[in-house]
TIZAKE-268835 format. One record per residue (C-alpha): residue number from 1; z, y, x. Coordinates in steps of 0.02 Angstrom, whole numbers, plus 32768, in hexadecimal, padded with zeros to 4 digits. Example, Ala and Ser with C-alpha at 12.3 -4.5 7.8 and 13.67 -1.06 7.14 Angstrom:
BEGIN
{1,{8186,7F1F,8267}};
{2,{8165,7FCB,82AC}};
***
This chain:
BEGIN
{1,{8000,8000,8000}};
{2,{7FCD,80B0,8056}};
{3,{805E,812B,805B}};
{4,{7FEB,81A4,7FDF}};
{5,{8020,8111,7F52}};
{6,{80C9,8112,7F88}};
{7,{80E4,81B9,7F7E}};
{8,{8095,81D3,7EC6}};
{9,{8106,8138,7E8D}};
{10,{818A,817E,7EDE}};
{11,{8182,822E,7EA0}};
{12,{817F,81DD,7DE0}};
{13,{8249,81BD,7E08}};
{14,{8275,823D,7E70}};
{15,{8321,8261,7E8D}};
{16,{8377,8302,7E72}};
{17,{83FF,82F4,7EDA}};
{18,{8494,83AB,7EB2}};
{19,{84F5,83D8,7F4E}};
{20,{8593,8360,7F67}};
{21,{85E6,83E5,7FBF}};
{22,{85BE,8467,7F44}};
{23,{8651,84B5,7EE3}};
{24,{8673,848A,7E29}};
{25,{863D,8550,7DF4}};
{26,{8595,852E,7E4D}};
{27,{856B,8478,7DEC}};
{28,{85B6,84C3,7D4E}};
{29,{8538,8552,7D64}};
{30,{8498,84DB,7D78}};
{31,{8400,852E,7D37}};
{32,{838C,84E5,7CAC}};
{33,{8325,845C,7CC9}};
{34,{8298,84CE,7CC0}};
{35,{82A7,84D0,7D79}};
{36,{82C8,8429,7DA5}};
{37,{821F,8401,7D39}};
{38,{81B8,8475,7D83}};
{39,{81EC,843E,7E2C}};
{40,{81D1,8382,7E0C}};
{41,{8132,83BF,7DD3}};
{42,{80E6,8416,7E6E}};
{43,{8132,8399,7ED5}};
{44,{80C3,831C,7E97}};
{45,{802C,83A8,7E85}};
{46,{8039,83BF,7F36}};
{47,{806B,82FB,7F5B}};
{48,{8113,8328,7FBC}};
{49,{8189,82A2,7FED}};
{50,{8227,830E,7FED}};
{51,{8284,83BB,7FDC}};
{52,{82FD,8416,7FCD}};
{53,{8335,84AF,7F5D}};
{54,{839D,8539,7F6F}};
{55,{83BD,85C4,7F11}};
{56,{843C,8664,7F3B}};
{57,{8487,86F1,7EC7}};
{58,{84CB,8772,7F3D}};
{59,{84F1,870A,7FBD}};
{60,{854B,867B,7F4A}};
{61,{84DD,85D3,7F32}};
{62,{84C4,85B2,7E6A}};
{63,{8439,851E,7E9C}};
{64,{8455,84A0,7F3C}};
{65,{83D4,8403,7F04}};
{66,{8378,837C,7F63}};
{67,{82D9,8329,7F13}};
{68,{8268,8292,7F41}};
{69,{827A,822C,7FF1}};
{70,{82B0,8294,80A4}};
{71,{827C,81E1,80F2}};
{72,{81E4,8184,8080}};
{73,{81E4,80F6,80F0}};
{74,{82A2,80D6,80E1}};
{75,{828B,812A,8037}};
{76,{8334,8199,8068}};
{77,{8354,8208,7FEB}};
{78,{8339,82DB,8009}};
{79,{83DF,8324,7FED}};
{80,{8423,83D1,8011}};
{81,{8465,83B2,80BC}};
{82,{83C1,835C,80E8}};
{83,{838A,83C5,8188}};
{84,{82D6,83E3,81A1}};
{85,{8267,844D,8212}};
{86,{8262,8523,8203}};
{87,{81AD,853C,823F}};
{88,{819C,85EA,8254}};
{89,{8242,8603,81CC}};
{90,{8294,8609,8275}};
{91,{8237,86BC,82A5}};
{92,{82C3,8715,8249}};
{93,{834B,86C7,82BD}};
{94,{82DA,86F4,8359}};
{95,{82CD,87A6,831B}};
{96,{8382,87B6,82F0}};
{97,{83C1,878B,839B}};
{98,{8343,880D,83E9}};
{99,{8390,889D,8382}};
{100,{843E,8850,83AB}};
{101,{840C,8877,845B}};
{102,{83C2,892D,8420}};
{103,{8467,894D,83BB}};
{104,{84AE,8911,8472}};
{105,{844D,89A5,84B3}};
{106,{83F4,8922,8529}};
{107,{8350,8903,84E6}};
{108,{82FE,89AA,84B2}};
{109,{827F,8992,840E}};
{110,{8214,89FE,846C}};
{111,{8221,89B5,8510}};
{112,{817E,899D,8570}};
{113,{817D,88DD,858A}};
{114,{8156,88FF,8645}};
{115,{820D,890D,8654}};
{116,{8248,8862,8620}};
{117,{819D,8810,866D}};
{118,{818B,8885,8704}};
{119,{8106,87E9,8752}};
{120,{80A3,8807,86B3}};
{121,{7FE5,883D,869A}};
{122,{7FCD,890A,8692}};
{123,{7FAF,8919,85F7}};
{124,{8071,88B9,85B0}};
{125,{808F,8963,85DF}};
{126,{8054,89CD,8556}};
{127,{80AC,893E,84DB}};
{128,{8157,8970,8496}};
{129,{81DC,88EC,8466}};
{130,{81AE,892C,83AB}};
{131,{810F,8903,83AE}};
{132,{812D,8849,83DC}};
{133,{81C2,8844,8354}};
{134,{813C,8879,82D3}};
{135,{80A6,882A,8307}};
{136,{803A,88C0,8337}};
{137,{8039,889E,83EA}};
{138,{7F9A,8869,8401}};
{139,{7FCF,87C5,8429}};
{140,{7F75,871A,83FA}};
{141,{7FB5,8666,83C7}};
{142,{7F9B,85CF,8426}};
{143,{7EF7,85BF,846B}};
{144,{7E87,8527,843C}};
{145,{7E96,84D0,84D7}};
{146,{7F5E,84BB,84CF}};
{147,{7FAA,8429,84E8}};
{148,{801B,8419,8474}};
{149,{804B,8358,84BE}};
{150,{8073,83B2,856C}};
{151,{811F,83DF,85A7}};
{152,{8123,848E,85DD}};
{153,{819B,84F5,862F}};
{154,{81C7,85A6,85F5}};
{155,{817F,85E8,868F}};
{156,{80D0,8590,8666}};
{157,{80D0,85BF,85BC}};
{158,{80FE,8676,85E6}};
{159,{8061,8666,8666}};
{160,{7FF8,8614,85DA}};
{161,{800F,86C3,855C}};
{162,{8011,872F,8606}};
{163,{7F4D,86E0,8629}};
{164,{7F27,8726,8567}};
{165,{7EDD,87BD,8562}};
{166,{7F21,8827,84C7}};
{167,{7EB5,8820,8425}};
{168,{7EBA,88DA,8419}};
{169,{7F02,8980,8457}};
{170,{7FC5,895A,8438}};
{171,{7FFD,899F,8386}};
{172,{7F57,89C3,833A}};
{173,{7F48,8923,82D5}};
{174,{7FA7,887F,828C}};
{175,{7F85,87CF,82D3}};
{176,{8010,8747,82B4}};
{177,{803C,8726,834E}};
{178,{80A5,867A,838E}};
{179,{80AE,8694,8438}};
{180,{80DF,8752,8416}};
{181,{818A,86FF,83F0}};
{182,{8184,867C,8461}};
{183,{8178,870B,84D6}};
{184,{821F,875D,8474}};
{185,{827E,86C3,8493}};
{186,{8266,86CF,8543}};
{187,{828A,8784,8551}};
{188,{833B,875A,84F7}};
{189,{8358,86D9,8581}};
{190,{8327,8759,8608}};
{191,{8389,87D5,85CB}};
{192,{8420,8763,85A4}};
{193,{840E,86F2,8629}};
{194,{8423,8655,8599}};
{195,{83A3,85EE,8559}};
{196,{837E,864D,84A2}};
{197,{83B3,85AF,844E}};
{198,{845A,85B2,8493}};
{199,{845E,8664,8463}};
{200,{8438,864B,83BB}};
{201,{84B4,85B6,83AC}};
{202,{854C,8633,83F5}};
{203,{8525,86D0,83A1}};
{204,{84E8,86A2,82F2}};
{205,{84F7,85EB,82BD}};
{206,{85AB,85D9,8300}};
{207,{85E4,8674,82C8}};
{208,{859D,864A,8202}};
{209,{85D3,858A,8219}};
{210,{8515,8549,8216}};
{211,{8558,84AC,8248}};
{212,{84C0,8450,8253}};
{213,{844A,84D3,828F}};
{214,{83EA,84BC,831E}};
{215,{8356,84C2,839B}};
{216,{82FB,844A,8372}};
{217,{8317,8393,83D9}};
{218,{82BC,82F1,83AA}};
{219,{8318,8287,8421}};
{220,{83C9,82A9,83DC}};
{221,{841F,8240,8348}};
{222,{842E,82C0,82CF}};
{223,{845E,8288,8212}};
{224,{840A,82C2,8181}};
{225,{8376,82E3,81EB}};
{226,{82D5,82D4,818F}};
{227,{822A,8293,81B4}};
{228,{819D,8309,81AD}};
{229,{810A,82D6,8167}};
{230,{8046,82F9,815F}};
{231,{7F93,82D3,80DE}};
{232,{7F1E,8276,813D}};
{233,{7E86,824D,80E1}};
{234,{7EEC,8262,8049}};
{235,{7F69,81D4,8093}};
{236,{8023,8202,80CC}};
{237,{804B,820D,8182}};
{238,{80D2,8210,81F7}};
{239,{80D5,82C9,8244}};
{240,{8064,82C9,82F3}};
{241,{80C2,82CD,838E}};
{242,{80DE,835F,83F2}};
{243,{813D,8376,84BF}};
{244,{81E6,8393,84AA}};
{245,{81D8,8447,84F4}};
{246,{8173,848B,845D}};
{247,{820F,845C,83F2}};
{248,{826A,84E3,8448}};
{249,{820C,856B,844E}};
{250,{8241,8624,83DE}};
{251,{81AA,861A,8364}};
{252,{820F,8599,8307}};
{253,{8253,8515,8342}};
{254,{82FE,84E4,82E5}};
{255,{8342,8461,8279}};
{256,{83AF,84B0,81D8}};
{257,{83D9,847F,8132}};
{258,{83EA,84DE,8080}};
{259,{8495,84DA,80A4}};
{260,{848C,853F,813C}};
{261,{840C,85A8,8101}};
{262,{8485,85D4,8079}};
{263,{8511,8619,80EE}};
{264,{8477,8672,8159}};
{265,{845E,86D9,809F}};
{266,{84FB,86F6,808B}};
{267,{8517,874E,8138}};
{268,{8470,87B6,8102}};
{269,{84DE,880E,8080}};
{270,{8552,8843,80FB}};
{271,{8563,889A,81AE}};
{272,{85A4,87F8,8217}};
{273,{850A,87F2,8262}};
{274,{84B9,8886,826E}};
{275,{84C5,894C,823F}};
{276,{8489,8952,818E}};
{277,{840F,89E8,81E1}};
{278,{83C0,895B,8258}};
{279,{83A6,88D2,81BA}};
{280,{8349,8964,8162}};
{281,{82F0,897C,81F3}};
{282,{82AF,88D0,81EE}};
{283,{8296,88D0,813B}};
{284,{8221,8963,8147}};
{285,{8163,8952,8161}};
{286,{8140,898F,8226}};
{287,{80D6,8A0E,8234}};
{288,{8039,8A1A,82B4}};
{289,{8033,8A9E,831F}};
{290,{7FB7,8B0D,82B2}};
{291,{804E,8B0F,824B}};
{292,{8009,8A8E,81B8}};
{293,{806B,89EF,8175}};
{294,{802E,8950,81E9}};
{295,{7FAC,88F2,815C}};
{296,{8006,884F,8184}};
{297,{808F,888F,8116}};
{298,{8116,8863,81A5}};
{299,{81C8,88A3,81EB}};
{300,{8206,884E,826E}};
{301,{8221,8796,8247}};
{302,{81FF,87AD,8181}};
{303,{816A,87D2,8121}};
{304,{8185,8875,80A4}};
{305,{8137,884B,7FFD}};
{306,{813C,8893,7F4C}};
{307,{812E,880E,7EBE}};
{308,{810A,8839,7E26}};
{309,{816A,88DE,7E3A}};
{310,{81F7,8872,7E8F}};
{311,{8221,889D,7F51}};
{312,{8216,87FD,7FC1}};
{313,{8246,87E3,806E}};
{314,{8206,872C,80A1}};
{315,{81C8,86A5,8112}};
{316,{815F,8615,8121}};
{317,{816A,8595,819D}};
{318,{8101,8504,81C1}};
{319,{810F,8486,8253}};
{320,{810D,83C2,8289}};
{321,{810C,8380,81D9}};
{322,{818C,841D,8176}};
{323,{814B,84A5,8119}};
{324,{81E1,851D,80D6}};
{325,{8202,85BA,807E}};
{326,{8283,8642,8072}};
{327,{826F,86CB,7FEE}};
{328,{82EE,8756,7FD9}};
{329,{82D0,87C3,7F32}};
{330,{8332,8856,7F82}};
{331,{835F,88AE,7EF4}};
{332,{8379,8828,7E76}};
{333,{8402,87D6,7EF3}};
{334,{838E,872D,7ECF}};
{335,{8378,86C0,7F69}};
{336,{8305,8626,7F68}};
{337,{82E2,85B1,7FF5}};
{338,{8286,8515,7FEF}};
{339,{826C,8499,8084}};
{340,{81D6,83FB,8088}};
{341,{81BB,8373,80EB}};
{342,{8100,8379,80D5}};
{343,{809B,83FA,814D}};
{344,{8015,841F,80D3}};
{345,{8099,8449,8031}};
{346,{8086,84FB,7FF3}};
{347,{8156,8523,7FF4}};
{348,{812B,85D3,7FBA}};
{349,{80D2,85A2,7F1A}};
{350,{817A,8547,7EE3}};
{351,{81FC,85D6,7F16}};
{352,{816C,8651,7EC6}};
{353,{818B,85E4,7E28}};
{354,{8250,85D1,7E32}};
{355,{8265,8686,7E45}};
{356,{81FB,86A3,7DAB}};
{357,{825E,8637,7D32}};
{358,{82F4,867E,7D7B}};
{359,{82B1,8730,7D5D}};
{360,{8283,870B,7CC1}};
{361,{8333,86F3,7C89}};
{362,{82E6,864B,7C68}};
{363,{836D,8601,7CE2}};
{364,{8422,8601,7CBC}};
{365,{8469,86A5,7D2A}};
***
């Protein structure tokens, strides 16, 4: 039987599995099963083993939920401390330690790059630590040659995007750029002198309890890990392999669960991170330097959106087999987040649809 069958069989029983942890105010305040429904329902649209659901009031989880199979071959069910892959969700954590550092006074937003890379090509120099943080840079993403099975060392990958020359004059443009923060995670360990990872893990995921956050690290026993997964010919594959050093890079490269994702919204809502002036900062569209909003729509680790006269701040990520989503309706207090273990699942149509029901008033409050 090809995993494609399994997973349509499965998906007619999924489980919807509420947070065991989760407080009896939280399970008493469930939502309809309008949501649960619709979520079955793309699920098996978009033929996705397993996810999980959270949604946030101000900071306060009303909706911790696992559906389908974190493991198909072990059929494991998805639960809310199932920990999957960020993809590029973990931008945000990349760009908060960088204005840690500028709150630190020692990273400087406008800061040429020449000073953190003094070895680098001429023209790093007319790049601003800004620019990198918003994607204007001028950098590119990984060229087509990489290989993504080789173990690299920061100092080869750093002379990998040094050998690229910039897309365009720095700040005139938007180009998503992956090895722009690649390139941020190394300036944090310059600057710091500590791999960014262990940076991240001392100044943020401690400090909020994100117990079971993490670079990513395939060798390690870690439980509730899930398997990523992939459409092949419209049959269901294991994620594709990638070198160990690639897991551990700052374009996204973390393991986290709903759970911990929940205490990371909470902490948005206050100041033990950051200066509520620097988390407007990066929940403001950057401007170029003629002055005009970037047309990418980005801050610095979020995309700025308006839906449906709603502000969003929000991510996608997508990487070895995980595609996830974090959506924060900024002045509704509504957070959604929704993490896949399938690399071609569209986790933005689904929070798109939660929010809606629960905007709607649809949704219990």
């Amino acid at each position: 039987m090809k995993y494609s069958r399994l997973v349509i069989l499965v998906l007619g029983s999924i489980f919807s599995l509420h947070a065991a942890a989760a407080s009896p105010q939280v399970a008493a305040n469930q939502p309809t099963d309008a949501i649960a429904q619709f979520v079955r329902a793309q699920m098996e649209k978009q033929r996705i083993p397993g996810l999980t659901l959270l949604v946030s009031r101000n900071g306060e989880p009303i909706r911790a939920e696992g559906y389908g199979l974190s493991n198909v071959e072990l059929a494991v069910p998805a639960k809310p401390e199932t920990i999957f892959q960020s993809g590029s969700v973990g931008k945000q954590f990349t760009a908060t330690a960088v204005m840690m550092l500028v709150e630190a006074g020692k990273v400087g937003l406008g800061d040429p790059l020449t000073k953190y890379f003094p070895e680098a090509p001429a023209s790093w120099n007319h790049v601003s630590v800004r620019e990198l943080l918003s994607h204007t840079a001028g950098f590119t993403d990984y060229p087509k040659d990489f290989d993504l099975r080789k173990d690299y060392s920061e100092d080869q990958l750093l002379k990998i995007v040094e050998a690229i020359p910039l897309a365009y004059p720095p700040g005139t443009n938007f180009s998503y750029s992956n090895l722009g923060y690649l390139t941020l995670g190394i300036l944090i360990h310059r600057v710091t002198g500590e791999f960014y990872g262990d940076f991240l893990q001392q100044r943020i995921f401690e400090p909020l309890k994100m117990s079971t956050t993490r670079i990513i690290n395939e060798a390690d026993i870690i439980p509730n890990r899930a398997a990523g997964y992939r459409l092949d010919k419209g049959d269901l594959k294991n994620q594709e392999w990638v070198s160990p050093s690639l897991n551990t890079t700052a374009d996204g490269s973390l393991y986290f669960s709903i759970l911990d994702l929940a205490k990371w919204d909470a902490a948005l809502y206050t100041e033990k991170l950051l200066k509520r002036s620097s988390l407007e900062q990066m929940w403001t569209v950057a401007t170029l330097r003629n002055g005009q909003p970037n047309s990418g729509q980005y801050g610095y680790g979020w995309f700025v959106e308006i839906k449906k006269g709603h502000r969003v701040v929000e991510h996608e990520g997508q990487w070895q087999g995980f595609e996830t989503q974090i959506s924060r309706y900024m002045d509704d207090g509504l957070t959604v987040v929704v993490l896949t273990n399938l690399g071609d699942a569209k986790p933005d149509r689904i929070a798109d649809g939660v929010a809606r029901i629960y905007l709607s008033k649809k949704a219990a409050p």
